[in-house]
C-alpha positions as YAML, in Angstrom:
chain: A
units: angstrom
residues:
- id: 1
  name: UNK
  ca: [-15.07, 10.46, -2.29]
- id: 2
  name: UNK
  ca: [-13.12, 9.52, 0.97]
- id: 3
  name: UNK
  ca: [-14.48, 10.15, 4.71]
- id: 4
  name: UNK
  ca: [-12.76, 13.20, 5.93]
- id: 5
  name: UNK
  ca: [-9.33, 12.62, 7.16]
- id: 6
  name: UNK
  ca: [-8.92, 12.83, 10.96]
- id: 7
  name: UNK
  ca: [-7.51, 16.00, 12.76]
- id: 8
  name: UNK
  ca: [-8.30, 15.36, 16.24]
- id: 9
  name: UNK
  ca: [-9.24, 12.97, 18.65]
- id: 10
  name: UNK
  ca: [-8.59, 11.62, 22.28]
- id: 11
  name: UNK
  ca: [-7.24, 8.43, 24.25]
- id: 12
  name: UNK
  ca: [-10.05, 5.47, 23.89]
- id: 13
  name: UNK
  ca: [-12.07, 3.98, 26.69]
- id: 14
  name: UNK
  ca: [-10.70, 0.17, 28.15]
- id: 15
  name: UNK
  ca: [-12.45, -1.56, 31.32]
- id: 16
  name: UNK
  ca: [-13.78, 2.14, 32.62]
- id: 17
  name: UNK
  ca: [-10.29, 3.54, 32.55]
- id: 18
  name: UNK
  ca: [-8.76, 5.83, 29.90]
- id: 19
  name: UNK
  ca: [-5.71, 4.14, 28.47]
- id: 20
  name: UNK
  ca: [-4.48, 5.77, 25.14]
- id: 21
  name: UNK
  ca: [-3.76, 2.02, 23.23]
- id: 22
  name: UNK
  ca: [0.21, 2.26, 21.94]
- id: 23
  name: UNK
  ca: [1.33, 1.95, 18.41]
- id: 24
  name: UNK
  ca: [2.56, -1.61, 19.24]
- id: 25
  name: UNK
  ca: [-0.70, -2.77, 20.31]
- id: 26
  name: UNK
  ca: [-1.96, -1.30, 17.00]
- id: 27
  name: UNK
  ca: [0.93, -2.98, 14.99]
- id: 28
  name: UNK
  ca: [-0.67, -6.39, 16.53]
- id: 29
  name: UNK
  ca: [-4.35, -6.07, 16.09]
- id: 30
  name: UNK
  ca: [-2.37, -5.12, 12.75]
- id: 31
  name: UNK
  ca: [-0.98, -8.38, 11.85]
- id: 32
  name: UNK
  ca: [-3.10, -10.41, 13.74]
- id: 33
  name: UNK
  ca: [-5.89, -9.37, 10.95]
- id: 34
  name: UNK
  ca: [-3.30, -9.86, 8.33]
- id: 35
  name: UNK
  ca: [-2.55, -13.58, 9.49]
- id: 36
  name: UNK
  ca: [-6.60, -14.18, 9.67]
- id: 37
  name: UNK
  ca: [-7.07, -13.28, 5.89]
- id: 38
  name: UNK
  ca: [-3.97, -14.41, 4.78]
- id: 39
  name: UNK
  ca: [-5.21, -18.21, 5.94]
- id: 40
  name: UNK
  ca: [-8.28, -17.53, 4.11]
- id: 41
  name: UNK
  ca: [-6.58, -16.31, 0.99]
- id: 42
  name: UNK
  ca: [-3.92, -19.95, 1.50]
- id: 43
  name: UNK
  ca: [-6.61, -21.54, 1.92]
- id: 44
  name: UNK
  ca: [-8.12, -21.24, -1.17]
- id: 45
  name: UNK
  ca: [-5.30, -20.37, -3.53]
- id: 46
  name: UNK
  ca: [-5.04, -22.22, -6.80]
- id: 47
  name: UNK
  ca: [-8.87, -23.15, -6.67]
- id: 48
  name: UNK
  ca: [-10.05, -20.51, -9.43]
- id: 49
  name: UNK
  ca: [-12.54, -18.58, -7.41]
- id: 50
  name: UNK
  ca: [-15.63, -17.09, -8.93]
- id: 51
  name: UNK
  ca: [-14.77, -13.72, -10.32]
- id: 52
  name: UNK
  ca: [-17.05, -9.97, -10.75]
- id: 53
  name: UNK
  ca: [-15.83, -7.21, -12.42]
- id: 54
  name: UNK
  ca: [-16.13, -3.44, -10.63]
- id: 55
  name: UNK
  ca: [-15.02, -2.13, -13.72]
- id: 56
  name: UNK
  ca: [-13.86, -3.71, -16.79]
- id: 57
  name: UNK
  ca: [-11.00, -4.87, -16.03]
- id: 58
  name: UNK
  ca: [-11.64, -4.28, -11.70]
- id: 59
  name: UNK
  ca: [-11.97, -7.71, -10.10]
- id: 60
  name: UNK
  ca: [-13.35, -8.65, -7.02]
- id: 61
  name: UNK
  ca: [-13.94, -12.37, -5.73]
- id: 62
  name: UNK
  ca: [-15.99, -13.88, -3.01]
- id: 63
  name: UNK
  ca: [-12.16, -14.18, -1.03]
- id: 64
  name: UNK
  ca: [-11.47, -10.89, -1.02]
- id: 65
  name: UNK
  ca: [-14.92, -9.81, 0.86]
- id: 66
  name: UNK
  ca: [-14.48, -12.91, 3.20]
- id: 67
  name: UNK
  ca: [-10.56, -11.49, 3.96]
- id: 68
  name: UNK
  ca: [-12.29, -8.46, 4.69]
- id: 69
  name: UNK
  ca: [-14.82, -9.25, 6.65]
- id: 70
  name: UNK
  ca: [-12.40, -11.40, 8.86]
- id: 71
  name: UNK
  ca: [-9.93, -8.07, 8.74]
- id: 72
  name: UNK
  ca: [-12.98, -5.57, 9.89]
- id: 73
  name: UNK
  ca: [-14.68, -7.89, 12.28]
- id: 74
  name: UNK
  ca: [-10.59, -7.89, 14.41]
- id: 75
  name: UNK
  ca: [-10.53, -4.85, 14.28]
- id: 76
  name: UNK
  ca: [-13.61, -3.52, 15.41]
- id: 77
  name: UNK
  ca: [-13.66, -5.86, 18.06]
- id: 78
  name: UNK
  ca: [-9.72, -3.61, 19.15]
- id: 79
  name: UNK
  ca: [-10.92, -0.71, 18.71]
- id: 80
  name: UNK
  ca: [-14.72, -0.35, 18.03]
- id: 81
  name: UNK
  ca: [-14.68, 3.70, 18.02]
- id: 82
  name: UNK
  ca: [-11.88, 3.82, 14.94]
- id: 83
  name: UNK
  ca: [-12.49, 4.96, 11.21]
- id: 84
  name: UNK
  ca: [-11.86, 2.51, 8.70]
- id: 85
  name: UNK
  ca: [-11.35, 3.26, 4.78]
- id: 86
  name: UNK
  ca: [-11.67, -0.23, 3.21]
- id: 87
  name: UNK
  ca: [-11.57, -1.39, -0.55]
- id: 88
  name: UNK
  ca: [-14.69, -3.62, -0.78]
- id: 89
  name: UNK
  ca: [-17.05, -1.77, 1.69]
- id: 90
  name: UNK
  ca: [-18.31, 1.61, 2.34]
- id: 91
  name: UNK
  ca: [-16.55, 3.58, 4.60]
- id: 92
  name: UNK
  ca: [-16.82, 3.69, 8.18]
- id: 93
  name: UNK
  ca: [-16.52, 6.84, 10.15]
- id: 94
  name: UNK
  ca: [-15.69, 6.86, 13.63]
- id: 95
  name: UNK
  ca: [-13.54, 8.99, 15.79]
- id: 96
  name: UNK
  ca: [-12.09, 12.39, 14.38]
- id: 97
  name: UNK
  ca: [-8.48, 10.63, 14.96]
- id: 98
  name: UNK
  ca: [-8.06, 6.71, 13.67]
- id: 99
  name: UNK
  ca: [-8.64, 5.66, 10.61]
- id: 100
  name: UNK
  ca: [-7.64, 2.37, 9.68]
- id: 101
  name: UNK
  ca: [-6.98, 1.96, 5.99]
- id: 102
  name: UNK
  ca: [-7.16, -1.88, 4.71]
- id: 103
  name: UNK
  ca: [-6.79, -3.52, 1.19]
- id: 104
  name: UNK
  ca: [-8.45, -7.20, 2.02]
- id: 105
  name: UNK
  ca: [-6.48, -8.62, -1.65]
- id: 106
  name: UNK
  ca: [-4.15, -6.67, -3.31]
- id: 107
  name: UNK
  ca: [-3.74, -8.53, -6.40]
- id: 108
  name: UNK
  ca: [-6.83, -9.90, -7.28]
- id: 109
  name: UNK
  ca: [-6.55, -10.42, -10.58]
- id: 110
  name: UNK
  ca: [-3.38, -12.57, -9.75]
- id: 111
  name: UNK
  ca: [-4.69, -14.76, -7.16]
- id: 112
  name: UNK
  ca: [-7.76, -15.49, -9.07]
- id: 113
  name: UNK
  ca: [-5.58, -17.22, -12.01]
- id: 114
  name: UNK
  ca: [-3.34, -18.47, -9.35]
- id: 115
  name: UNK
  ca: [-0.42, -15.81, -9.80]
- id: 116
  name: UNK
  ca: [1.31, -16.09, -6.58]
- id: 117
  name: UNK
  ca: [2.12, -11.82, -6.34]
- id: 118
  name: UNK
  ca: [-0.76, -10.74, -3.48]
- id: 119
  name: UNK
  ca: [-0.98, -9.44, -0.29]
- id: 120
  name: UNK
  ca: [-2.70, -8.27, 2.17]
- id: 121
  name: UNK
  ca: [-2.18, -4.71, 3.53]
- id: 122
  name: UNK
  ca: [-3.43, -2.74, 6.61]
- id: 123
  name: UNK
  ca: [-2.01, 0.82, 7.65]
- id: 124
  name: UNK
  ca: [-3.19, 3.20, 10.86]
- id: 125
  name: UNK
  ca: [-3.47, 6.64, 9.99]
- id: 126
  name: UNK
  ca: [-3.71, 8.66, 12.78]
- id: 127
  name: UNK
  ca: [-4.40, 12.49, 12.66]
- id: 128
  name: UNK
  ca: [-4.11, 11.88, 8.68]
- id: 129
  name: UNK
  ca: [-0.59, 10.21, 9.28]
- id: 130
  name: UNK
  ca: [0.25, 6.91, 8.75]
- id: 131
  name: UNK
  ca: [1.86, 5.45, 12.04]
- id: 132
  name: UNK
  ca: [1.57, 1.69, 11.47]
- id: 133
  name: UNK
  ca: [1.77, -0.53, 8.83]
- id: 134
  name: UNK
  ca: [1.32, -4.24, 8.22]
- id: 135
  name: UNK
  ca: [1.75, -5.83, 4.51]
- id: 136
  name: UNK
  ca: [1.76, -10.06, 4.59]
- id: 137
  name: UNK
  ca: [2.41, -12.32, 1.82]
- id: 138
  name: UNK
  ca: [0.80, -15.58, 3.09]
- id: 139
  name: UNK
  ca: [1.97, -18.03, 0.72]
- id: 140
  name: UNK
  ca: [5.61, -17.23, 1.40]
- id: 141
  name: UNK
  ca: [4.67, -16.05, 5.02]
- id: 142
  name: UNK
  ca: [6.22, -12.52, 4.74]
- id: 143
  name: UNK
  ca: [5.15, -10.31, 7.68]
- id: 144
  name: UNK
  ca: [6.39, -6.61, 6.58]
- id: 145
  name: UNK
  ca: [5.65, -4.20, 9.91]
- id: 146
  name: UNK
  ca: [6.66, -0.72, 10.50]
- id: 147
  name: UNK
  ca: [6.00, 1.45, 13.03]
- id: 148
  name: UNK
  ca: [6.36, 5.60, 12.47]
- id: 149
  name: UNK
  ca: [9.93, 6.88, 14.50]
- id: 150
  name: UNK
  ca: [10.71, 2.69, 15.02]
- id: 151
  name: UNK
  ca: [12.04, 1.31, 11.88]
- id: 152
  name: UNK
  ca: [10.30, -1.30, 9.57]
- id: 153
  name: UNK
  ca: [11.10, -5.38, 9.72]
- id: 154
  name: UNK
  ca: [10.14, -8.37, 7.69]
- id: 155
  name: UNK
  ca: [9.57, -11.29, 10.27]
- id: 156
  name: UNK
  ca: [10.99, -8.91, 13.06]
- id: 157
  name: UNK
  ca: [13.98, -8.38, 11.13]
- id: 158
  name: UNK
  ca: [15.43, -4.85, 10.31]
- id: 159
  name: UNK
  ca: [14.77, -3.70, 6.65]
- id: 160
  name: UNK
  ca: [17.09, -1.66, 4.63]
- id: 161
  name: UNK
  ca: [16.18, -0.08, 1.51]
- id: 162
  name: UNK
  ca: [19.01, -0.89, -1.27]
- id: 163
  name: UNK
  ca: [22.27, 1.29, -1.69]
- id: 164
  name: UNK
  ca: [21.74, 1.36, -5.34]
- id: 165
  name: UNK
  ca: [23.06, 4.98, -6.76]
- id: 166
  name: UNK
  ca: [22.31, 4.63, -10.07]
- id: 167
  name: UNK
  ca: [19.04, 4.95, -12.32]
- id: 168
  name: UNK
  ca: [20.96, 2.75, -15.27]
- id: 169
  name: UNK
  ca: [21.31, -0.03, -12.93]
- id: 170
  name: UNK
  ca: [18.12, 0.18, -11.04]
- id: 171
  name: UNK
  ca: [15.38, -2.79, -10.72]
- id: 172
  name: UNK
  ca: [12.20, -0.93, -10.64]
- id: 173
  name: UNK
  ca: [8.59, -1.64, -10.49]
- id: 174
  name: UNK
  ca: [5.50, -0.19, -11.92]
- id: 175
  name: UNK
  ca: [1.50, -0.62, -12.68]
- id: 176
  name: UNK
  ca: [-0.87, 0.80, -14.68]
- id: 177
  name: UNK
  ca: [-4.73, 1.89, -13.90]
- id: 178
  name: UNK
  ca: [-8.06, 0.38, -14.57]
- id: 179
  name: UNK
  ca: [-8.67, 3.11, -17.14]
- id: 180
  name: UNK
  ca: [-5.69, 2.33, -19.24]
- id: 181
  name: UNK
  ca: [-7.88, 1.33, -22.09]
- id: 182
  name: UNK
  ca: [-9.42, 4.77, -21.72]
- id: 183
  name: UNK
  ca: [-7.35, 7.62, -20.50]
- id: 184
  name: UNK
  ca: [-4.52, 8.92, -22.16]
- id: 185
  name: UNK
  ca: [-2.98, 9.34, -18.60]
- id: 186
  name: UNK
  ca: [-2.04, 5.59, -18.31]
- id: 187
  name: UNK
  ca: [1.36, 5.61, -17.42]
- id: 188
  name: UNK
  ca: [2.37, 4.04, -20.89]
- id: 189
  name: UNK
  ca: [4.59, 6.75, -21.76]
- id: 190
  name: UNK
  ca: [6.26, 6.90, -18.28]
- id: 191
  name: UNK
  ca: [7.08, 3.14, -18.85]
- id: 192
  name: UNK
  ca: [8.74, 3.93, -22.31]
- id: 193
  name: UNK
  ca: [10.99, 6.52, -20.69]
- id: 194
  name: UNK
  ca: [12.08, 4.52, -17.86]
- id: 195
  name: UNK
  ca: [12.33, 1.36, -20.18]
- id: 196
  name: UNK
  ca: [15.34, 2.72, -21.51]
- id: 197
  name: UNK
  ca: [17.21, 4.46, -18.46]
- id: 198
  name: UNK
  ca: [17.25, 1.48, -15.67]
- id: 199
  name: UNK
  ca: [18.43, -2.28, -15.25]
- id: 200
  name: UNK
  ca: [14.52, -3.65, -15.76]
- id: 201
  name: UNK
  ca: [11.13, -2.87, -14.45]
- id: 202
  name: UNK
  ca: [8.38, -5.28, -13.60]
- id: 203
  name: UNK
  ca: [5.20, -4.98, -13.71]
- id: 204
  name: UNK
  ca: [3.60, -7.81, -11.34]
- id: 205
  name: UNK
  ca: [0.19, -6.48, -9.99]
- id: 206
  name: UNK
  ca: [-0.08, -5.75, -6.73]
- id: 207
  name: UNK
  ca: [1.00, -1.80, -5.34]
- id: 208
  name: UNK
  ca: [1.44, -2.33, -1.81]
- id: 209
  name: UNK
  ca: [3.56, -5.64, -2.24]
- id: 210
  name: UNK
  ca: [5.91, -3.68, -4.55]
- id: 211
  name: UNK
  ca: [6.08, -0.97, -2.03]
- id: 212
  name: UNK
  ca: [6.98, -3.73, 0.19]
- id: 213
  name: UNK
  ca: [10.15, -4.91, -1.47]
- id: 214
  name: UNK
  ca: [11.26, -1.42, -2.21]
- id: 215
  name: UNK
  ca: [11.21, -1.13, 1.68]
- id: 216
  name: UNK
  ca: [12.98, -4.51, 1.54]
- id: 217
  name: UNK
  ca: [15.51, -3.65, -0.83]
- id: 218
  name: UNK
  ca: [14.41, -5.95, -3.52]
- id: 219
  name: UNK
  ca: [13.28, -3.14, -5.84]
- id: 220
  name: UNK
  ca: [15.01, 0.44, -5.87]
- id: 221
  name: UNK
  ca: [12.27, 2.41, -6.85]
- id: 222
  name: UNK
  ca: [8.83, 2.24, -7.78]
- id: 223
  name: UNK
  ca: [6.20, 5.01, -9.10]
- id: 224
  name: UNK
  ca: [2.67, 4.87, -10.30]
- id: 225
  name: UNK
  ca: [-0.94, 6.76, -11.06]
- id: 226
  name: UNK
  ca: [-4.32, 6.54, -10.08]
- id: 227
  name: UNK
  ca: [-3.63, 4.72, -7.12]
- id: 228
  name: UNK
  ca: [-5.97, 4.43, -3.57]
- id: 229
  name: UNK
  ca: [-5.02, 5.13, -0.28]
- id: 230
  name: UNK
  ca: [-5.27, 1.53, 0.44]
- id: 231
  name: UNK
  ca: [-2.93, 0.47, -2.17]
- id: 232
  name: UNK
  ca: [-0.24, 3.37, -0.59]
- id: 233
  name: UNK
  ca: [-0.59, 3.80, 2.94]
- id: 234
  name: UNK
  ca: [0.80, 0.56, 4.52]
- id: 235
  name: UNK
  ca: [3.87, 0.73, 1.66]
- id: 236
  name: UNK
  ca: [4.70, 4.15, 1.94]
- id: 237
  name: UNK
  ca: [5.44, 4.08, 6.09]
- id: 238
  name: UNK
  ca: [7.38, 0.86, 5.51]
- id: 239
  name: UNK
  ca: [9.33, 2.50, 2.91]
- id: 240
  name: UNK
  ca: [10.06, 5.61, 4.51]
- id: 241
  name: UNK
  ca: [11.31, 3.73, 7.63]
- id: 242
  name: UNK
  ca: [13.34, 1.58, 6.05]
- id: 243
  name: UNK
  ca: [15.03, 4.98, 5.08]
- id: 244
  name: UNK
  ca: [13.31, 5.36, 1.63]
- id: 245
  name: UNK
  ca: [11.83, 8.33, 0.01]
- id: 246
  name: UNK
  ca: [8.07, 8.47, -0.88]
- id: 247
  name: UNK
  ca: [6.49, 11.69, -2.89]
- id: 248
  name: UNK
  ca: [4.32, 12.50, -5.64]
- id: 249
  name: UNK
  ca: [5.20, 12.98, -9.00]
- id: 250
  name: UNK
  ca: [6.89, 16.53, -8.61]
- id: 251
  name: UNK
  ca: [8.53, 15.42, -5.49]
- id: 252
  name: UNK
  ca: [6.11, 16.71, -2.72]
- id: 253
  name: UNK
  ca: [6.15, 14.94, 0.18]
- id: 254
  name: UNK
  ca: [3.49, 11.53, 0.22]
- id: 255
  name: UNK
  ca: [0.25, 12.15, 2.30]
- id: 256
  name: UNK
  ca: [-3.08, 11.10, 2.15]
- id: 257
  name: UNK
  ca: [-4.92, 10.53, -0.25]
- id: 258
  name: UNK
  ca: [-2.94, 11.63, -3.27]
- id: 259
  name: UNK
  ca: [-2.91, 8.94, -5.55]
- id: 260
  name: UNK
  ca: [0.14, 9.47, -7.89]
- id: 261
  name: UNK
  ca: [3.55, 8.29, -6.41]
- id: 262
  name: UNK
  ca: [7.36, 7.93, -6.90]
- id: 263
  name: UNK
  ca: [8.87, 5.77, -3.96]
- id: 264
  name: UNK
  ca: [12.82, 4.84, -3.83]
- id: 265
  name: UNK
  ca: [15.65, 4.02, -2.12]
- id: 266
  name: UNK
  ca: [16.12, 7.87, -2.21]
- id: 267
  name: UNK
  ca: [19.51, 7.45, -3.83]
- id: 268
  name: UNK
  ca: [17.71, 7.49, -7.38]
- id: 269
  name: UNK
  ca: [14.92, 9.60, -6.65]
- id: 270
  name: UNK
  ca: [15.91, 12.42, -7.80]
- id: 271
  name: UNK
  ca: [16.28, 10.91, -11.56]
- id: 272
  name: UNK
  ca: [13.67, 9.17, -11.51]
- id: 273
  name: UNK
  ca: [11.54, 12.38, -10.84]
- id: 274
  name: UNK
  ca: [13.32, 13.96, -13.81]
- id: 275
  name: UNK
  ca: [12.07, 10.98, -15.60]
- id: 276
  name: UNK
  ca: [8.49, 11.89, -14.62]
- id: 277
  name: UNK
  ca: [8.68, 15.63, -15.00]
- id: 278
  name: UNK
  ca: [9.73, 15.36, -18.74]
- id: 279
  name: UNK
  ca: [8.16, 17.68, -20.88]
- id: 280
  name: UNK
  ca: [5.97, 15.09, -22.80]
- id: 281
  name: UNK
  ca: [4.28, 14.18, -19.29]
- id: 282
  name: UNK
  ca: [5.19, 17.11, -17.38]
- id: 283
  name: UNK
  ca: [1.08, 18.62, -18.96]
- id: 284
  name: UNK
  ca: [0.20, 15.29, -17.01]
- id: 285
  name: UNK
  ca: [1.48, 15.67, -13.39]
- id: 286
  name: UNK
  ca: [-1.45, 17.69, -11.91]
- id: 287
  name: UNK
  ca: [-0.32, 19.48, -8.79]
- id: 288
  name: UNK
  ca: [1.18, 16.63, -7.03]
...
């Protein structure tokens, strides 16, 4: 379903020299894309674009391709040889090394009734590990980098995840998939267990921007199903270097592309993995 993940690869090729690019130049191609579709997505907001369905309840919008396009066209102008795993085109293979992995919207179904919870959010994966991640927020101009072994910032300020010990008291987030009318594996029961063992959970629509304020603190903990690598990969790294934890549902270690996840502060991790592994959903968890 996904291009194969890459394994190996070499430096890339600038002005007739060989000059392996550093993560920091990739963090800027990084948010310099994020900045170009978040002014499309401003732009725009409020104005009720026209809407398609991918699925039946899977929306897509003329903004979301344009972000897209503006995202793809920066980078491939950076780095021309890299592999990019993008939600509203087909893959594009390149080198056995880079992949970039972009979500143009996340949140669509928000911004197209004028919700103000989106994002835009672009991750690096290199040899199959993420090593740089951008998430913005344009209305509120949030910038959320990380890079892998350098810590994670919001406008080039540290992040901390929150110090919050306790599931009973936790704020946690939570969505469900786009065959929850469907599938008995819709995360409704989850929700009902967790319902009644933290502070509150919200449920607001858009993965990687909830990743995002775990990372920042703002949530303590955050799980879902049936996600895609572009809705995880840019969340996850800031998460994990903002000192967070980030696994699948029986507490293996996050990696591309599984697509069930528990993400926390790591101080309630561990219960909210108990949570998960009940026996009622425990049939559920698949190997993850």
């Amino acid at each position: 379903m996904y291009p194969p993940y890459p394994t190996l690869g070499g430096p890339e090729r600038r002005s007739g020299a060989l000059r392996p690019p550093t993560l920091k130049s990739y963090l800027k191609v990084a948010v310099r894309a994020c900045r170009a579709a978040g002014r499309i997505q401003k732009a725009s907001f409020g104005t009720a674009p026209p809407v398609e369905h991918k699925g039946e309840i899977d929306l897509v919008t003329g903004i979301d391709r344009a972000s897209e396009k503006s995202i793809l066209a920066i980078i491939g102008r950076a780095f021309p040889g890299h592999g990019v795993l993008a939600e509203e085109s087909d893959p594009r293979t390149g080198d056995a090394e880079h992949l970039w992995v972009v979500d143009p919207l996340d949140g669509t179904t928000n911004y197209s009734r004028g919700f103000p919870y989106f994002c835009v959010s672009i991750a690096l994966a290199r040899a199959g590990r993420v090593v740089v991640a951008a998430v913005y927020q344009p209305l509120l101009d949030e910038m959320f980098t990380a890079i892998r072994g350098d810590g994670a910032f919001l406008n080039g300020k540290p992040l901390r995840v929150s110090g919050q010990a306790r599931l009973d008291q936790a704020f946690l987030a939570t969505g469900f998939p786009y065959d929850i009318r469907r599938s008995q594996r819709n995360n409704i029961d989850h929700f009902s267990r967790f319902a009644t063992r933290c502070l509150a959970i919200r449920r607001a629509g858009a993965a990687a921007l909830d990743l995002a304020y775990v990372a920042a603190g703002r949530f303590d903990g955050f799980w879902e199903l049936k996600l895609r690598p572009w809705d995880i990969a840019a969340g996850s790294l800031l998460i994990e270097e903002a000192g967070g934890r980030v696994t699948g549902l029986a507490g293996r270690p996050w990696q591309l592309p599984v697509r069930d996840i528990a993400a926390s502060n790591g101080l309630v991790h561990g219960e909210m993995l108990t949570v998960l592994s009940s026996r009622s959903s425990a049939r559920r968890l698949g190997r993850h």
